[in-house]
C-alpha positions, 0 to 999 in steps of 0.5 A, spaced: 636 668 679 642 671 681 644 673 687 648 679 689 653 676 692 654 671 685 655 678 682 659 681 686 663 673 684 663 674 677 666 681 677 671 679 681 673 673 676 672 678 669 676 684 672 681 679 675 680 682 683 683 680 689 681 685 694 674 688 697 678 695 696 679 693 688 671 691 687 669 697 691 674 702 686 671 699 680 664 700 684 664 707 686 663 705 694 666 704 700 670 697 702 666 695 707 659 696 703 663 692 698 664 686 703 658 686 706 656 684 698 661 680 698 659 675 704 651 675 702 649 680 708 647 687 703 643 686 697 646 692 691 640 697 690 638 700 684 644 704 683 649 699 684 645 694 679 646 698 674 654 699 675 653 691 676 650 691 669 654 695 666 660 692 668 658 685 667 655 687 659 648 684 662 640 687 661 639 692 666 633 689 667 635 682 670 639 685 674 634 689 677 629 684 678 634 679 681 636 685 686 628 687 686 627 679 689 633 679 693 630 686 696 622 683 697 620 681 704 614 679 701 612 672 698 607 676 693 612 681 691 619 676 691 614 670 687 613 677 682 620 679 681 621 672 680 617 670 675 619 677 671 627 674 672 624 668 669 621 671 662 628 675 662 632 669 661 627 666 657 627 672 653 635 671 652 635 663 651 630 665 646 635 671 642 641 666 643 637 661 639 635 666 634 642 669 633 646 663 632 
């Protein structure tokens, strides 16, 4: 599973930005939300997820249910979204072997 703060890393790396202002302008946010992301301390929601998948071309599903398990004060809840991320990556391996 990844964590909001290891997507905020890799859009950082694809888009070569230095800055929480230049994440936060392809983000669509404010700066300081774009720091809290950055320093582990917020947690995308579903909007930004999406803007993450998109960004970083992945299934809009494993990012939700990464963000979904990030979110989840529940042990039940957290080891269910879990569990989906991992049939998600599953899922990916699986097509990747097919396909190559």
């Amino acid at each position: 599973m990844k964590t909001t703060k290891e997507f905020y890393q890799e859009i950082q790396k694809k888009y070569e930005l230095k800055s929480n202002y230049s994440v936060a302008k392809i983000m669509n946010c404010p700066e300081s939300t774009a720091s809290r992301w950055r320093d582990g301390k917020n947690v995308f929601d579903e909007k930004y997820s999406l803007i993450v998948a998109e960004l970083l071309e992945l299934n809009p599903a494993y990012v939700l249910a990464c963000t979904s398990a990030e979110h989840a004060k529940d042990k039940t809840a957290r080891d269910s979204w879990l569990n989906i991320v991992g049939m998600l990556e599953t899922a990916k391996k699986s097509l990747s072997t097919i396909a190559a």
